[in-house]
Gaussian input, Z-matrix of N, CA and C with variables (Angstrom, degrees):
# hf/3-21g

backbone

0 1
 N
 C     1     B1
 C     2     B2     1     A1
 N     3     B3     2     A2     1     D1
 C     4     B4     3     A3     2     D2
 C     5     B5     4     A4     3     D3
 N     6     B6     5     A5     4     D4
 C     7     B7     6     A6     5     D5
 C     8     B8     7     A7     6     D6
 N     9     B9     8     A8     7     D7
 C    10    B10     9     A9     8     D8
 C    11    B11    10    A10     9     D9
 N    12    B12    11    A11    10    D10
 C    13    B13    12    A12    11    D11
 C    14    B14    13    A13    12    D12
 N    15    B15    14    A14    13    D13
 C    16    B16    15    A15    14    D14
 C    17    B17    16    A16    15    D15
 N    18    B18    17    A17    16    D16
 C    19    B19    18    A18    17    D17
 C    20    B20    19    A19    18    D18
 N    21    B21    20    A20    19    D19
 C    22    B22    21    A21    20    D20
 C    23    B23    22    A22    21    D21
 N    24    B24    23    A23    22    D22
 C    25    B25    24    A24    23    D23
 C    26    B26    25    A25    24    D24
 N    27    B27    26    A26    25    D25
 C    28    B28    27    A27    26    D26
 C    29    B29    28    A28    27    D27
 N    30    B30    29    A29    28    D28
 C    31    B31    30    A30    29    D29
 C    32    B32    31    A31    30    D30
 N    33    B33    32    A32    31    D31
 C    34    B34    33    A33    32    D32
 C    35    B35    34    A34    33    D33
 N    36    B36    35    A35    34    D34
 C    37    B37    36    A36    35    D35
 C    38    B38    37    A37    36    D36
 N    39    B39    38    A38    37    D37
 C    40    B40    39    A39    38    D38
 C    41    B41    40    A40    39    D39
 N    42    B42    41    A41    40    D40
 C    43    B43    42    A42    41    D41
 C    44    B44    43    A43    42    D42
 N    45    B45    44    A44    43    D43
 C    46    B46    45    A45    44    D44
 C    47    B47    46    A46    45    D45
 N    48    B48    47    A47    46    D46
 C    49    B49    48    A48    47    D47
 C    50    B50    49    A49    48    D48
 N    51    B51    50    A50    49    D49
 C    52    B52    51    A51    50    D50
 C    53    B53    52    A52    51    D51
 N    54    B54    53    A53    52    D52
 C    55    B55    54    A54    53    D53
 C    56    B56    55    A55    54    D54
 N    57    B57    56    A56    55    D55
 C    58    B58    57    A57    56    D56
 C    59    B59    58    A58    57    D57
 N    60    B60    59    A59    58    D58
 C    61    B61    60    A60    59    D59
 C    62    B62    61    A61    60    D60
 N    63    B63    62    A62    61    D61
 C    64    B64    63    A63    62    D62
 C    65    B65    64    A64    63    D63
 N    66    B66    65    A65    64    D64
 C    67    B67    66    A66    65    D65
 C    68    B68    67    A67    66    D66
 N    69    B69    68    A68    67    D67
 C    70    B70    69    A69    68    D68
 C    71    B71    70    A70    69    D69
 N    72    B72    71    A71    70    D70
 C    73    B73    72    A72    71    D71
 C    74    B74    73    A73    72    D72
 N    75    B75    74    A74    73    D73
 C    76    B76    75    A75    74    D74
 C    77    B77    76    A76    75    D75
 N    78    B78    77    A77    76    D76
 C    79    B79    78    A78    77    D77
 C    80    B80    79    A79    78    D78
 N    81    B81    80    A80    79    D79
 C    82    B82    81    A81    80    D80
 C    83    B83    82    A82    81    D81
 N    84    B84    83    A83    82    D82
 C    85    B85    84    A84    83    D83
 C    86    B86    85    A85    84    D84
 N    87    B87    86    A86    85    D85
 C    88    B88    87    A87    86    D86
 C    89    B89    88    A88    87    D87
 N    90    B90    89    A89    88    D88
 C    91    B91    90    A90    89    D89
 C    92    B92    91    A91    90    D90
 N    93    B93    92    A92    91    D91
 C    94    B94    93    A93    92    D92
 C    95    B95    94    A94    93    D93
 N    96    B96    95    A95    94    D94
 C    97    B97    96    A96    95    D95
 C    98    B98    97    A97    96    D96
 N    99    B99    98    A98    97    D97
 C   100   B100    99    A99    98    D98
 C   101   B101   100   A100    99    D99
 N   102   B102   101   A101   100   D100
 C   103   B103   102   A102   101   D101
 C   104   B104   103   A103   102   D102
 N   105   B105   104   A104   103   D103
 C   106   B106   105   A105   104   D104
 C   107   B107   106   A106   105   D105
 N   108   B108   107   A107   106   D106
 C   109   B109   108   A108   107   D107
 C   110   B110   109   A109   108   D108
 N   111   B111   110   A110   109   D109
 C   112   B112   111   A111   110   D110
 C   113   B113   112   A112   111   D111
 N   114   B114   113   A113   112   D112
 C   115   B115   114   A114   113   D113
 C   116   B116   115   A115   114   D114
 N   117   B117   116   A116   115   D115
 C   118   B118   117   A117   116   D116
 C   119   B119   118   A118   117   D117
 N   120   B120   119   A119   118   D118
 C   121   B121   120   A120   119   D119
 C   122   B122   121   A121   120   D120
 N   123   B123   122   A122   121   D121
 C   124   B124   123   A123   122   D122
 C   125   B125   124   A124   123   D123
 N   126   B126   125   A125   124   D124
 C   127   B127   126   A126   125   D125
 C   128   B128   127   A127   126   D126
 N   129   B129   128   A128   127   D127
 C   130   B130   129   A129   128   D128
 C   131   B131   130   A130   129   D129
 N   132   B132   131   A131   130   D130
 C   133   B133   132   A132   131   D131
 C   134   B134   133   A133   132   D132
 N   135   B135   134   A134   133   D133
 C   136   B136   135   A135   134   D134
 C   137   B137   136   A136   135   D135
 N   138   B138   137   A137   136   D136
 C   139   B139   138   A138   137   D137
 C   140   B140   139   A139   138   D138
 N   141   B141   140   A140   139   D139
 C   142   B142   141   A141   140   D140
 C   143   B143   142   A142   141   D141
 N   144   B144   143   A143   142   D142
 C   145   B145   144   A144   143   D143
 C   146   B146   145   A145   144   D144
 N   147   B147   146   A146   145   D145
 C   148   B148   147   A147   146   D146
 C   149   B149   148   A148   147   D147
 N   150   B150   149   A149   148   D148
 C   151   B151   150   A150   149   D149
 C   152   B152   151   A151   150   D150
 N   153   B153   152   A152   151   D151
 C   154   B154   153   A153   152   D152
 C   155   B155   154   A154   153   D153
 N   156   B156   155   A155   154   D154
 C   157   B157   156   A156   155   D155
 C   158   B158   157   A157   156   D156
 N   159   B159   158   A158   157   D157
 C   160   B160   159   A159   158   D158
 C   161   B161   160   A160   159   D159
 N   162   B162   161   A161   160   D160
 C   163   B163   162   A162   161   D161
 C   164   B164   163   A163   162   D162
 N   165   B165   164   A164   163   D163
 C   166   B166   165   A165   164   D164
 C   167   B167   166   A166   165   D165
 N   168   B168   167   A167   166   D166
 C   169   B169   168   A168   167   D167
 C   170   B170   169   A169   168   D168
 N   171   B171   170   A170   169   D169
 C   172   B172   171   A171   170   D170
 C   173   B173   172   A172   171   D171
 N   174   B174   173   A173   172   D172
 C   175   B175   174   A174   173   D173
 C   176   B176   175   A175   174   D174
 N   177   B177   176   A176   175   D175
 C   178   B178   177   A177   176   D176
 C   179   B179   178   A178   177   D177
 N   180   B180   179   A179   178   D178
 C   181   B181   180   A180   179   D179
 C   182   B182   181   A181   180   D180
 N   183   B183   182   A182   181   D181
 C   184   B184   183   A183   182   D182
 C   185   B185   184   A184   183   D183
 N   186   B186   185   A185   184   D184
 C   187   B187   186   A186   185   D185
 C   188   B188   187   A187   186   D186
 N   189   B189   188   A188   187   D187
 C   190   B190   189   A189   188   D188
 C   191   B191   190   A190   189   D189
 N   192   B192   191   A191   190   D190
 C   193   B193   192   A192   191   D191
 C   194   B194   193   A193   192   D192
 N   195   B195   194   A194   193   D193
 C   196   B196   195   A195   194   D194
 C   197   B197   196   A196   195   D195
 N   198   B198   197   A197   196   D196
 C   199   B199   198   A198   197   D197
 C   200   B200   199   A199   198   D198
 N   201   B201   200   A200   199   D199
 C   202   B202   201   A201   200   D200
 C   203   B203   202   A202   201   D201
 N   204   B204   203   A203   202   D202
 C   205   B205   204   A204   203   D203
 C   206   B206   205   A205   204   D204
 N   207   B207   206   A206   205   D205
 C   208   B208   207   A207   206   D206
 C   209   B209   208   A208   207   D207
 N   210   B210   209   A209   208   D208
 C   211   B211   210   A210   209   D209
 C   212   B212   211   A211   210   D210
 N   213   B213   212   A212   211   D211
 C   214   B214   213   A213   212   D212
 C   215   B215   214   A214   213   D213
 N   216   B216   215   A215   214   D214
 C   217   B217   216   A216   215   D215
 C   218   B218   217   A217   216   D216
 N   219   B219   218   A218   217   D217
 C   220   B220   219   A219   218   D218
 C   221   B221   220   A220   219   D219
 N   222   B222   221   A221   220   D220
 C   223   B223   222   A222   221   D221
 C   224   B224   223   A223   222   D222
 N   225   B225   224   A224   223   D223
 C   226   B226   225   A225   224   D224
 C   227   B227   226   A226   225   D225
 N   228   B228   227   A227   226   D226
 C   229   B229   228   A228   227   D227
 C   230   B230   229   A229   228   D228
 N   231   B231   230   A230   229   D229
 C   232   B232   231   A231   230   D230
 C   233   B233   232   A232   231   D231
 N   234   B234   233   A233   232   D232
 C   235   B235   234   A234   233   D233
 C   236   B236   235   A235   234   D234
 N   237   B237   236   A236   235   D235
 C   238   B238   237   A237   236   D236
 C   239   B239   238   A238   237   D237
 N   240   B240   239   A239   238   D238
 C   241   B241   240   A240   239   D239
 C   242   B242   241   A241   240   D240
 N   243   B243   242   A242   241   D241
 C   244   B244   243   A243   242   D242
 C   245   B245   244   A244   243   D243
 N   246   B246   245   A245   244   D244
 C   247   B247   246   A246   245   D245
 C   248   B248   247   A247   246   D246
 N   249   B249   248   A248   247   D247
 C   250   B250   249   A249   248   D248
 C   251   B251   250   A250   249   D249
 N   252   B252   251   A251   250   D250
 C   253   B253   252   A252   251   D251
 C   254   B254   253   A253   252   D252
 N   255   B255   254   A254   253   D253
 C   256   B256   255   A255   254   D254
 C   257   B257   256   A256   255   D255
 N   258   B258   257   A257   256   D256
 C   259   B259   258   A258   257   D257
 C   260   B260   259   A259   258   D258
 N   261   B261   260   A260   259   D259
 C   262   B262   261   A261   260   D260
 C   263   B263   262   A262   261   D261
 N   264   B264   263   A263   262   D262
 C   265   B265   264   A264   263   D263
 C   266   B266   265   A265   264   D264
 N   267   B267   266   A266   265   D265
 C   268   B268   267   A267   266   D266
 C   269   B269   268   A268   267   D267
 N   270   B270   269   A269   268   D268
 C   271   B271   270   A270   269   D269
 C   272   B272   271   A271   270   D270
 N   273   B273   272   A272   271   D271
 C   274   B274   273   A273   272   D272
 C   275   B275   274   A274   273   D273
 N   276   B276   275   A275   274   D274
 C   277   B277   276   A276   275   D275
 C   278   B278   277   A277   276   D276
 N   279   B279   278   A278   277   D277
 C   280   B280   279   A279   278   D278
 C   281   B281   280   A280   279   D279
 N   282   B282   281   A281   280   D280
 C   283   B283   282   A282   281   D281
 C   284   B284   283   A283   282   D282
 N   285   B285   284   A284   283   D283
 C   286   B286   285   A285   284   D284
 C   287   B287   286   A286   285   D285
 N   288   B288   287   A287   286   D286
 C   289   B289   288   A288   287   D287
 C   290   B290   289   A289   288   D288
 N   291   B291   290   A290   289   D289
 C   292   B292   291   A291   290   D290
 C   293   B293   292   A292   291   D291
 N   294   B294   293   A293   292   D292
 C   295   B295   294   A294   293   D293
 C   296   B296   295   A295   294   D294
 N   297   B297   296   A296   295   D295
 C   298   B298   297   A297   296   D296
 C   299   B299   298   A298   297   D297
 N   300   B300   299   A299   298   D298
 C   301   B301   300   A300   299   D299
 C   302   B302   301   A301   300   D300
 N   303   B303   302   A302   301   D301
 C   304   B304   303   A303   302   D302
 C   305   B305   304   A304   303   D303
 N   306   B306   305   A305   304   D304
 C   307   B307   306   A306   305   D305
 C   308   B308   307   A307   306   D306
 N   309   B309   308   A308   307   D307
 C   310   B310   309   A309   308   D308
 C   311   B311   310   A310   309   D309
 N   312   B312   311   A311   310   D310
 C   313   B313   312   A312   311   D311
 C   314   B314   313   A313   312   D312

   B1=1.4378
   B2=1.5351
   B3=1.2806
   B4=1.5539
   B5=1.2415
   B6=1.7072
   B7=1.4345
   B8=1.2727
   B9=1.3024
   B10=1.5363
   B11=1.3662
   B12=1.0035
   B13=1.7864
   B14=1.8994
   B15=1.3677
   B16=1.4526
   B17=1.5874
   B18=1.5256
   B19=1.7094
   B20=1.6768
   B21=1.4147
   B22=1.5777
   B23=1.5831
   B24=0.9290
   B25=1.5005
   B26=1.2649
   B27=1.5997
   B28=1.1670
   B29=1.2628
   B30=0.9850
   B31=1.5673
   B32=1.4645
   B33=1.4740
   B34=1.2383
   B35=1.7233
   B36=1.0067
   B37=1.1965
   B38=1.4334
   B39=1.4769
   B40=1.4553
   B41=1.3046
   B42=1.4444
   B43=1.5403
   B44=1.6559
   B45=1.2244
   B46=1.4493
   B47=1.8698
   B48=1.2992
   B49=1.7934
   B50=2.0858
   B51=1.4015
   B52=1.7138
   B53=1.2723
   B54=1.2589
   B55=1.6681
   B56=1.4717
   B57=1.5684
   B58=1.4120
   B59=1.1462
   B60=1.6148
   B61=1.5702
   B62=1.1658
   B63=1.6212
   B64=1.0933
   B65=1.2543
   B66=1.8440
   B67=1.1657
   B68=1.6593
   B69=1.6410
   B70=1.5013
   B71=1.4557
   B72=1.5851
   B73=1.4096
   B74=1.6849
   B75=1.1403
   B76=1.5728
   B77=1.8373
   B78=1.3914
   B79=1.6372
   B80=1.5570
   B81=1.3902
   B82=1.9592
   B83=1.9689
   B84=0.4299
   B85=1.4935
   B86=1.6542
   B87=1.0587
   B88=1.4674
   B89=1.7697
   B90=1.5401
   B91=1.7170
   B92=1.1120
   B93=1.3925
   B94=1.9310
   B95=1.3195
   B96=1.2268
   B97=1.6603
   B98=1.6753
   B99=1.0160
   B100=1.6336
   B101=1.6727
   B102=1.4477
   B103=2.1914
   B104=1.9727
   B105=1.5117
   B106=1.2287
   B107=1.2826
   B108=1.1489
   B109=1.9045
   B110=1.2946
   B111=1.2464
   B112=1.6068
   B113=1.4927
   B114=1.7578
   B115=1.5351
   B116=1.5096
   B117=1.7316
   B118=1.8687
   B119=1.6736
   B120=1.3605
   B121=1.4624
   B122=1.5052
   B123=1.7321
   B124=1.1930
   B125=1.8179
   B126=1.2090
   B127=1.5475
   B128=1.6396
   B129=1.9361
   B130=1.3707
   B131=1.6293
   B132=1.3126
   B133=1.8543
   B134=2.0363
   B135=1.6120
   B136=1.3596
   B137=1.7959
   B138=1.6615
   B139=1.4218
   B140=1.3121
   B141=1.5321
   B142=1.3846
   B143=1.4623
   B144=1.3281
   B145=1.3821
   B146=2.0868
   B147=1.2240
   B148=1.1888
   B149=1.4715
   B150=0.9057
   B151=1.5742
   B152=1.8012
   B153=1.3358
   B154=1.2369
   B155=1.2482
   B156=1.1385
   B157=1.8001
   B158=1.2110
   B159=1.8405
   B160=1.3765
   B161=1.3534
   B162=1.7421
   B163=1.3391
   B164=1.3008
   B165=1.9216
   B166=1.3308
   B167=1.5226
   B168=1.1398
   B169=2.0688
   B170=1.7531
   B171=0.5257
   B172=1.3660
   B173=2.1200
   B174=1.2125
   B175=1.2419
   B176=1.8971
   B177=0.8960
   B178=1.9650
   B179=1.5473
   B180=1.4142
   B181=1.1430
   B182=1.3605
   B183=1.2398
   B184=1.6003
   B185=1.7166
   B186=1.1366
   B187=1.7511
   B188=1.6252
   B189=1.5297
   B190=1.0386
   B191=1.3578
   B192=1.3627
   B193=1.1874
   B194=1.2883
   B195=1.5213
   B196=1.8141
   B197=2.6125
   B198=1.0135
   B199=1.7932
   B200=1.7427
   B201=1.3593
   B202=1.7808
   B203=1.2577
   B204=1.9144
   B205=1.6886
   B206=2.1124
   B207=0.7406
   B208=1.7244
   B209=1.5143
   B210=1.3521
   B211=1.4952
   B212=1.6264
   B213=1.2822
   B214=1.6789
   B215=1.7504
   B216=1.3681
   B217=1.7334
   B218=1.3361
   B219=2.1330
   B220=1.3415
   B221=1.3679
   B222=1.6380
   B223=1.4822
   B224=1.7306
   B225=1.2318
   B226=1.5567
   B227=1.7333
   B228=1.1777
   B229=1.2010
   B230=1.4319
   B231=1.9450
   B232=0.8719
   B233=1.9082
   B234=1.2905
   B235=1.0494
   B236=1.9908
   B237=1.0728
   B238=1.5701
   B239=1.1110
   B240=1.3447
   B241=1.8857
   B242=1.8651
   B243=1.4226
   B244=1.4790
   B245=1.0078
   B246=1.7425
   B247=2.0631
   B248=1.2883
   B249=1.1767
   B250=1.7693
   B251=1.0362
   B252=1.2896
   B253=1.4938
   B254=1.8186
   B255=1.1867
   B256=1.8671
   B257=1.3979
   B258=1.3577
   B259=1.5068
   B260=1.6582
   B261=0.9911
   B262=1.5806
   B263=1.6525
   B264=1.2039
   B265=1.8582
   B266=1.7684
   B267=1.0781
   B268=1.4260
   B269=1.4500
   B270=1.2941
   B271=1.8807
   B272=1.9532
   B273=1.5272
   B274=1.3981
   B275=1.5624
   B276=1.6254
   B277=1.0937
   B278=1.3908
   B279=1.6149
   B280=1.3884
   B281=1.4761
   B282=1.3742
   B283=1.2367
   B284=1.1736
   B285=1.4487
   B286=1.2948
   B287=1.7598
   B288=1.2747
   B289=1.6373
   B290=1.8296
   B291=1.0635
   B292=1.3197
   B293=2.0660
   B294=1.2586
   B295=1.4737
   B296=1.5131
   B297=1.8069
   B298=1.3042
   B299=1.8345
   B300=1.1092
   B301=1.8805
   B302=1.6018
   B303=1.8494
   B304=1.4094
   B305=1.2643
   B306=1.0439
   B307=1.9927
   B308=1.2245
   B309=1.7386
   B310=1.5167
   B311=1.8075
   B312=1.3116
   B313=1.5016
   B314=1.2337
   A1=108.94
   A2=117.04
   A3=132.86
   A4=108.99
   A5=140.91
   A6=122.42
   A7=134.74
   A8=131.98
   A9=130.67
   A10=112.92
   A11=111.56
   A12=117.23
   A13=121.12
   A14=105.28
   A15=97.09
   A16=117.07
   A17=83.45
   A18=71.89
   A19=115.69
   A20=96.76
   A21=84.51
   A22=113.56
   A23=100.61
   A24=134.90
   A25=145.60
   A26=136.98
   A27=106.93
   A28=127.03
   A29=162.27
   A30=169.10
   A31=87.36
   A32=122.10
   A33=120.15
   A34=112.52
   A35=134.51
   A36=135.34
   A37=116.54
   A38=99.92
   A39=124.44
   A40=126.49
   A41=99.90
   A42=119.85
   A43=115.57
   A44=115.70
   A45=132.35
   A46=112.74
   A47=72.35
   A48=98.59
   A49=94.62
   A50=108.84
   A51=111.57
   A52=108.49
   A53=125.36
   A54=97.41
   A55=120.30
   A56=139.09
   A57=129.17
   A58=112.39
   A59=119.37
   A60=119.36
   A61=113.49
   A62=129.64
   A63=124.57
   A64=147.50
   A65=113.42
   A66=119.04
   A67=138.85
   A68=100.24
   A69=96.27
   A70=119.64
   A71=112.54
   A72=108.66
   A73=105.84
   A74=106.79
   A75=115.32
   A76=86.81
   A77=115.79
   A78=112.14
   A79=104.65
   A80=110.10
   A81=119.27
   A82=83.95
   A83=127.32
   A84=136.90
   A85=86.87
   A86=140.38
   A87=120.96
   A88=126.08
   A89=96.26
   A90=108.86
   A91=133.44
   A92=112.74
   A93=132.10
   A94=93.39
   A95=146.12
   A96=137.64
   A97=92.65
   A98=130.13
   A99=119.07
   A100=106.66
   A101=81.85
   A102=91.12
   A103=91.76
   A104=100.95
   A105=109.70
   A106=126.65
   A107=107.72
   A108=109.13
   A109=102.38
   A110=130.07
   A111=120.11
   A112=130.87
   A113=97.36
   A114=108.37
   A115=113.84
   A116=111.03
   A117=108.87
   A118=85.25
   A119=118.66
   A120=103.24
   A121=113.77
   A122=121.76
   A123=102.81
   A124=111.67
   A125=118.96
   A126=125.69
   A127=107.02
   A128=111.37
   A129=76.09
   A130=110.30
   A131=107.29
   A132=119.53
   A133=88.97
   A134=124.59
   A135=100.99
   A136=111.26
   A137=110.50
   A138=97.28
   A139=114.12
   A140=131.17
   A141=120.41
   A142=137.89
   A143=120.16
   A144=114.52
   A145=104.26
   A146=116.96
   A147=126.26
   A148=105.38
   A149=129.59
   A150=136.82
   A151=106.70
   A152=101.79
   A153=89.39
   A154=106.30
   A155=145.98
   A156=137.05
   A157=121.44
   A158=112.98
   A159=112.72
   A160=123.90
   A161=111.28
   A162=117.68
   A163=111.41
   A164=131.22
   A165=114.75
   A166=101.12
   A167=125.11
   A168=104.88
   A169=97.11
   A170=146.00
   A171=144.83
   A172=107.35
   A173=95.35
   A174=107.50
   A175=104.54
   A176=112.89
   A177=126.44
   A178=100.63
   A179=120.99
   A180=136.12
   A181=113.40
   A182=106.93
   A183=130.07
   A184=122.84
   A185=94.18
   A186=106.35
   A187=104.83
   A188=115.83
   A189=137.94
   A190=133.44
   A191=115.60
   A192=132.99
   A193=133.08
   A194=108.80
   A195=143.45
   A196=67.97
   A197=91.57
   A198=96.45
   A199=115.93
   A200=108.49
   A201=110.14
   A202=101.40
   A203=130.74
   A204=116.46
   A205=84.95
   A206=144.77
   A207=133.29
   A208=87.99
   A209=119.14
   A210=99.42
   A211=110.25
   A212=121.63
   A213=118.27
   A214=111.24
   A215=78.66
   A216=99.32
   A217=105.64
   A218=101.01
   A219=94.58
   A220=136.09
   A221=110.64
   A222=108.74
   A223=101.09
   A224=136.33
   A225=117.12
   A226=97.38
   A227=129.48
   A228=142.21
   A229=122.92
   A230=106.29
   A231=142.61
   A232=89.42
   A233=126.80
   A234=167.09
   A235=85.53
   A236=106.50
   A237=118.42
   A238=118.91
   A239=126.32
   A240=124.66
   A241=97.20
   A242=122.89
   A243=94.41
   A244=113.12
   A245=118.20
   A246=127.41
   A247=95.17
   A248=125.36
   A249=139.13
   A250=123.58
   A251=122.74
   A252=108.29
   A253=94.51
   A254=108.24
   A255=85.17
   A256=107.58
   A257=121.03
   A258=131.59
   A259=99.47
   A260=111.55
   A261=115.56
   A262=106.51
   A263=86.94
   A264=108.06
   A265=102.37
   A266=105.15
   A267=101.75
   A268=115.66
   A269=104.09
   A270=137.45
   A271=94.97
   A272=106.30
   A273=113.95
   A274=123.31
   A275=120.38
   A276=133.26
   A277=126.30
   A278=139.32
   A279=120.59
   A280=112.06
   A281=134.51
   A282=122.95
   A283=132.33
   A284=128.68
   A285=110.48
   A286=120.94
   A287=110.40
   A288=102.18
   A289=103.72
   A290=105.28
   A291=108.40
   A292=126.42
   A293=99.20
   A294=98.38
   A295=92.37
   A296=132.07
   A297=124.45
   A298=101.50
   A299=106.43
   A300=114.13
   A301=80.98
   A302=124.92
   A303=146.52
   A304=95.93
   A305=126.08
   A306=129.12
   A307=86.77
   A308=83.75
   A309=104.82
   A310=126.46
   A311=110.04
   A312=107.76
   A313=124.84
   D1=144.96
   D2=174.70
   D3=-44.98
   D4=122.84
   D5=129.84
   D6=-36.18
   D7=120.56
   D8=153.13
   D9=-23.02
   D10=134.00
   D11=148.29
   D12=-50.01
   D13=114.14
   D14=176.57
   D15=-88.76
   D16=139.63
   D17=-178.88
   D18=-104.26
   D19=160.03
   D20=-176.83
   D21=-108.17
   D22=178.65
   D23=170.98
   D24=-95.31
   D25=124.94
   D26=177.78
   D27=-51.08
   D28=-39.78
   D29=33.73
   D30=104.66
   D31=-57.14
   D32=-167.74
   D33=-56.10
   D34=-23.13
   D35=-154.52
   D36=-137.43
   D37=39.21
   D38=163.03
   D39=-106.20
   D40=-15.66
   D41=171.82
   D42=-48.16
   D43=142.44
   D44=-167.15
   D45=-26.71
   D46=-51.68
   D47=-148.27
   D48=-71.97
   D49=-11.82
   D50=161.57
   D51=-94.01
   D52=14.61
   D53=169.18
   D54=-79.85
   D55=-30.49
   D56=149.44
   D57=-21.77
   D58=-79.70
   D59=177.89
   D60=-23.18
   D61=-74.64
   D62=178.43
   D63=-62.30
   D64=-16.80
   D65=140.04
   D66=-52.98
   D67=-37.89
   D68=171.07
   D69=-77.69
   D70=2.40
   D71=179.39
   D72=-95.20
   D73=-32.30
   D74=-171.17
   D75=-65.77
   D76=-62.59
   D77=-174.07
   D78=-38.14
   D79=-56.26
   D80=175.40
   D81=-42.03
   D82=-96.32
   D83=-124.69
   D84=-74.11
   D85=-24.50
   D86=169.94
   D87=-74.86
   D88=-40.49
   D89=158.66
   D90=-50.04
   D91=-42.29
   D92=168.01
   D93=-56.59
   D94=-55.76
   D95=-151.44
   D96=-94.28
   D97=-2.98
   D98=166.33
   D99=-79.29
   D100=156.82
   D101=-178.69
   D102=-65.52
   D103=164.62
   D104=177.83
   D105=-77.95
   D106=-26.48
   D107=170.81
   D108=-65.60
   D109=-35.24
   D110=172.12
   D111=-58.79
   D112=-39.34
   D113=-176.15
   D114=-80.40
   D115=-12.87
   D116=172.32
   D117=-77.94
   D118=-49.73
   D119=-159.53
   D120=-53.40
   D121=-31.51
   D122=-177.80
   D123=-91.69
   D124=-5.77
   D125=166.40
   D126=-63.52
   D127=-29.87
   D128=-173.85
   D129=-106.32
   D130=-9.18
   D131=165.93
   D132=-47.40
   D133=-61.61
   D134=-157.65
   D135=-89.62
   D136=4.22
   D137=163.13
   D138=-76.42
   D139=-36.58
   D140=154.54
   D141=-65.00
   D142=-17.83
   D143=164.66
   D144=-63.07
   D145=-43.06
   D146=-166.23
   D147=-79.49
   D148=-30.08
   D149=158.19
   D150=-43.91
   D151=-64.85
   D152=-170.20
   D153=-84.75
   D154=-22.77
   D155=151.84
   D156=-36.79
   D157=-53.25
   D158=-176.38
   D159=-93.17
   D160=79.13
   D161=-163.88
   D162=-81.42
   D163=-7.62
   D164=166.78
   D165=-85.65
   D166=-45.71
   D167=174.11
   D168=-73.78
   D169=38.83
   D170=149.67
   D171=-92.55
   D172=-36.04
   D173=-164.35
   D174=-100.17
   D175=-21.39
   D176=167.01
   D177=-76.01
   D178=-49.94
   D179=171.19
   D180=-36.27
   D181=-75.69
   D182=164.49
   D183=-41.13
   D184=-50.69
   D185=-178.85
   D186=-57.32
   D187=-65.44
   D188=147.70
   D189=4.19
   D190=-65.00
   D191=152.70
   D192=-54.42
   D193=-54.55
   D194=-163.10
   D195=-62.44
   D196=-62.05
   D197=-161.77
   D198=-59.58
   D199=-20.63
   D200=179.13
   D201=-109.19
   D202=-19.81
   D203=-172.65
   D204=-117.66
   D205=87.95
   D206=174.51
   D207=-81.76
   D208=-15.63
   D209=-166.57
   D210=-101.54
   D211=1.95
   D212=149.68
   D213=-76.29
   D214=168.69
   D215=175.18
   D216=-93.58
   D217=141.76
   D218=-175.52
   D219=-44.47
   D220=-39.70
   D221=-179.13
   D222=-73.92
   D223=-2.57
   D224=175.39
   D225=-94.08
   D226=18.02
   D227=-176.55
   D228=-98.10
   D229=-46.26
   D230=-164.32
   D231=-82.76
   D232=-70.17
   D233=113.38
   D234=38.58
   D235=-113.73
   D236=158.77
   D237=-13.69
   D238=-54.64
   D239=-179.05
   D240=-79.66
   D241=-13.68
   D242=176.10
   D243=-112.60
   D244=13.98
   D245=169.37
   D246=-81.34
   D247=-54.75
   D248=145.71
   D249=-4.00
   D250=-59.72
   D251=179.99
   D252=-95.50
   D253=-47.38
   D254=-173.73
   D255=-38.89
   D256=-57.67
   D257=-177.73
   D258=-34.14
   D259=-63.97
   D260=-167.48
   D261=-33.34
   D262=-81.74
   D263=-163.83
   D264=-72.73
   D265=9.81
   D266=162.64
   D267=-86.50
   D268=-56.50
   D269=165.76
   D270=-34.10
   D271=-61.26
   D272=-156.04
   D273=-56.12
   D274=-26.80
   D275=-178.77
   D276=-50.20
   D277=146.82
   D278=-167.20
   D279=-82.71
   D280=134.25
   D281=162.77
   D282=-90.31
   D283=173.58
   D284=162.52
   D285=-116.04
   D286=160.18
   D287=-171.33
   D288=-89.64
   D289=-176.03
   D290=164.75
   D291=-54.79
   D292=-25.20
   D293=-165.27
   D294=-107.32
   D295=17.30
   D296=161.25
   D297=89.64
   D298=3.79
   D299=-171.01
   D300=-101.05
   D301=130.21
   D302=-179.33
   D303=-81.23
   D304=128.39
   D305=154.53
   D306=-124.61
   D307=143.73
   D308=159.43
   D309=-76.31
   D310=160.08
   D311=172.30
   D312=-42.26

């Protein structure tokens, strides 16, 4: 015979192994209440930290490009995939609207 569905609890999700989760939400929720020129500034400090960390999408990125522009130069190539990602994760951060309700980018 089938098990029931268990249901959970808040209680349930205090356990060790959620505290990441809940750190990256507390980080979410402290960035949203900063003014917005602050929150591109720190979207685009971590699209470049992550640029240079994420050297296989760094390199799809790259390929990518090298295949839709052949007619730039490599370093204006290079150049493009890292306005790209700052651009990105600058864009990506949560905002808030006028009535205090967060939309995303």
């Amino acid at each position: 015979m089938a098990e029931a569905a268990r249901e959970y609890t808040a209680r349930d999700f205090l356990h060790p192994r959620y505290v990441p989760d809940w750190l990256a939400l507390l980080f979410l929720r402290a960035v949203a209440a900063l003014p917005l020129p602050l929150i591109w500034m720190i979207g685009g400090v971590l699209g470049m930290l992550l640029y240079y960390l994420m050297s296989e999408r760094r390199h799809i990125a790259l390929t990518n490009i090298r295949a839709c522009f052949p007619e730039l130069a490599p370093a204006q190539q290079r150049q493009l995939v890292h306005a790209t990602s700052v651009f990105l994760y600058r864009q990506r951060w949560p905002r808030r609207s006028r009535g205090g309700v967060r939309k995303s980018a």
